[in-house]
N, C-alpha and C positions, 0 to 999 in steps of 0.2 A: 327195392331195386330188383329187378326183373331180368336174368340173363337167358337166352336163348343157346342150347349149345346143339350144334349140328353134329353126328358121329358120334351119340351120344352111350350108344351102347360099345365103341371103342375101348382100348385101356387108358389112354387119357381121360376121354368123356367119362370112363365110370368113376374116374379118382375122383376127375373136377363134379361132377356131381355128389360123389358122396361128402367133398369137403367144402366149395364154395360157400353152403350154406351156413356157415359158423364164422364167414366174413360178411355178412346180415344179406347175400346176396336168395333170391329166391331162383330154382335154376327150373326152365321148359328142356327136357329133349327134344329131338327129333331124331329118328335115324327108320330107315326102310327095316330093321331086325327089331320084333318086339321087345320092347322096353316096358317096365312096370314105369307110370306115369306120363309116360312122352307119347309125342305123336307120334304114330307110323306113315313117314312119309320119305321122300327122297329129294333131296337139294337140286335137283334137277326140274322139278315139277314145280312152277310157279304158284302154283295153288297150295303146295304144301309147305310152302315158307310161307305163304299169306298167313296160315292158320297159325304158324309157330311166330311169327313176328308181331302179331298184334298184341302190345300192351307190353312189348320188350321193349327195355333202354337199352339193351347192349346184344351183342351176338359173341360166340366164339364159334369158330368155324372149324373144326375138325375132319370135317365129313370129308372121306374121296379114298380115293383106292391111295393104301400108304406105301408101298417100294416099287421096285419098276416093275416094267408090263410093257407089253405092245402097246405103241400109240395110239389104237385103238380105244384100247382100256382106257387110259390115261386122259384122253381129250373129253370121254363125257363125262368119267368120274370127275376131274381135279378141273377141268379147264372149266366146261362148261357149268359145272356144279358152282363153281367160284361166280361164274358172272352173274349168274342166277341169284344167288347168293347177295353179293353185293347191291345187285336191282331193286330185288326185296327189301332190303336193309334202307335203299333212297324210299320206295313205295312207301314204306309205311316211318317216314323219318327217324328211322334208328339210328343216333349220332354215333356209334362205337364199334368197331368190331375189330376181334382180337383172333388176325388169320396164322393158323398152321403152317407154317413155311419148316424148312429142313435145312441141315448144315449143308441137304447135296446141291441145294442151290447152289450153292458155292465151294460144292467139292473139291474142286481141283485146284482150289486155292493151296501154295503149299504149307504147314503148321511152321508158325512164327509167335515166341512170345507177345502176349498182349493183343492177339490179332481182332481187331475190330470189328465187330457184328456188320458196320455197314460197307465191309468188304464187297468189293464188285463182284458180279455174280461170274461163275464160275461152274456150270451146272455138269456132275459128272456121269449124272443119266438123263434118262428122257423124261425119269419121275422127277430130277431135281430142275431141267427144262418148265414141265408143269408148277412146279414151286414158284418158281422166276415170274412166271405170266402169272402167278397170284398176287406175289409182292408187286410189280407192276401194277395191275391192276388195283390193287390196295392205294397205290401211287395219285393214281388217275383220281378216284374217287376221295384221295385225301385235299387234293389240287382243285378238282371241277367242282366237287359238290361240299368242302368243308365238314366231311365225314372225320372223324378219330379213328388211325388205322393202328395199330402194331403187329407187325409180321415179328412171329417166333421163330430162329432158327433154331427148329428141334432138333439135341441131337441122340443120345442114347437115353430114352425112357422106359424106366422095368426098378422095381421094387429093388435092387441091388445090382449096381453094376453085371455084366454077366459074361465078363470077360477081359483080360487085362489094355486093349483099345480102349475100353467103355472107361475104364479111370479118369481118362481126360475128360470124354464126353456125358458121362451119366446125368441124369435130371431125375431127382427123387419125385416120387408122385407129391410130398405136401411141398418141395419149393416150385413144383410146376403151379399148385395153386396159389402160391406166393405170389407167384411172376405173373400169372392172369387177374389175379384177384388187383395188383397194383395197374396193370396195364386200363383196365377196365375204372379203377377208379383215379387216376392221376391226371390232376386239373396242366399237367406240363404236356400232355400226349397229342401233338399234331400228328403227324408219321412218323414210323421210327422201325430201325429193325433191331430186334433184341436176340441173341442167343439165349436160345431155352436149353441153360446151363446148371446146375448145382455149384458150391462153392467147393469146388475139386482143387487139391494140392497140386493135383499132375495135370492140371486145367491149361490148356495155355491162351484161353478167349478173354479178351478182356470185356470185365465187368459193369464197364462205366454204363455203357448205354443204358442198361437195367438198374443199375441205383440211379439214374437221371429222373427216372418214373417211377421212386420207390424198391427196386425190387431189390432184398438185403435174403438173399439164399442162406439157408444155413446149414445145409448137408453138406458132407463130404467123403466123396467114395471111398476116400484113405480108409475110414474106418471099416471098410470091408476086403482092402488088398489083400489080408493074408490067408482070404478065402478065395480068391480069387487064381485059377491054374495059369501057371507064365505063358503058356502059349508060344508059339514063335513067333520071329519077325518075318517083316514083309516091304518089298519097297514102295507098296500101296501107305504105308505107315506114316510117309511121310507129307499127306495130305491131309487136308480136313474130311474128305471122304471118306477115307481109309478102305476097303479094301471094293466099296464099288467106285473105285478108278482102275482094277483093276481090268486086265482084256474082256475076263470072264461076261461083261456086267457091257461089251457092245451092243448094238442093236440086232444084229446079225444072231448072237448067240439065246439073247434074250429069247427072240422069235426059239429059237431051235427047243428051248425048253419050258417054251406056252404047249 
């Protein structure tokens, strides 16, 4: 079994690369920054997903610029890289692919126990805007062309929580490969949106949609809270976004600190 991952020299892409393989998956990079193994190309360039697509059963889609930016930035990296992407994925009959999405799609959702991955969208930048038009689009092709899609709402990914927000939201690197490795191989997966979550005490996302497709996390930030500094509150705290719902994090100010 053959996965293709885009963004491959990323902090996702290196985990799932270096772990994939010990779930019997065989993994191709791609990403424009040299990689030992992968091709040097950009998800943008149709040619460069030909090369990386041929003889793949599945795709993970990592690739594109990851927090906010001018819309600029954001439309060829995330927007257009995605449809490209996907095209690729019909071209060469790839039935699977397992896209990057973010909790900011749906940031401005407020935190409620148990709150459901397939929350409306709710996007509280112009990156989680970009996210939306993935999942979408993930939509389109799981409807029109009987594609297998799972959109990850990723939320905090880093080797140990790295801050007392991230408790709720942390995704260890090996349940990120958990959660991909079942999304990729789970005979239930039409569309779906998953929270790419760890199993966190102070979690308050529910789990269901990820054990529907296998995915049994087994981390949990707890065991790092009491390295963790308190930090203060903030009334950004009480969204899924946490603190780009903040002003800081407008369109207006973005621009001011490109």
């Amino acid at each position: 079994m053959s996965v293709l991952i885009t963004g491959a020299a990323g902090a996702i892409g290196s985990a799932l690369t270096a772990r994939l393989p010990a779930y019997g998956w065989t993994v191709r990079g791609l990403d424009r920054v040299p990689v030992d193994g992968a091709i040097l190309g950009d998800v943008t360039c149709p040619a460069d997903l030909d090369a990386g697509m041929t003889g793949a059963s599945a795709v993970v889609h990592l690739a594109g610029h990851p927090s906010e930016a001018p819309w600029g930035v954001l439309r060829e990296a995330n927007l257009e890289g995605a449809v490209q992407l996907f095209e690729a994925a019909r071209r060469h009959g790839v039935p699977r692919v397992v896209y990057a999405s973010s909790i900011h799609a749906t940031g401005f959702t407020p935190v409620t126990p148990q709150l459901s991955a397939g929350s409306p969208a709710r996007p509280d930048t112009l990156y989680g805007v970009s996210k939306v038009f993935g999942e979408t689009l993930g939509r389109y092709y799981a409807d029109r062309y009987g594609m297998r899609v799972a959109c990850l709402r990723i939320g905090t990914f880093a080797p140990t929580p790295p801050d007392v927000w991230a408790l709720a939201s942390w995704l260890s690197p090996d349940d990120c490969a958990r959660l991909v490795d079942a999304c990729l191989r789970s005979p239930a997966l039409t569309y779906a949106l998953l929270w790419g979550v760890s199993a966190n005490t102070r979690g308050t996302w529910s789990m269901d949609e990820g054990r529907a497709l296998g995915y049994l996390p087994q981390d949990d930030s707890e065991a790092y809270a009491d390295a963790v500094p308190a930090g203060e509150s903030y009334p950004s705290d009480a969204f899924v976004g946490g603190g780009f719902t903040s002003p800081g994090f407008g369109i207006d100010e973005v621009l001011a600190r490109s």
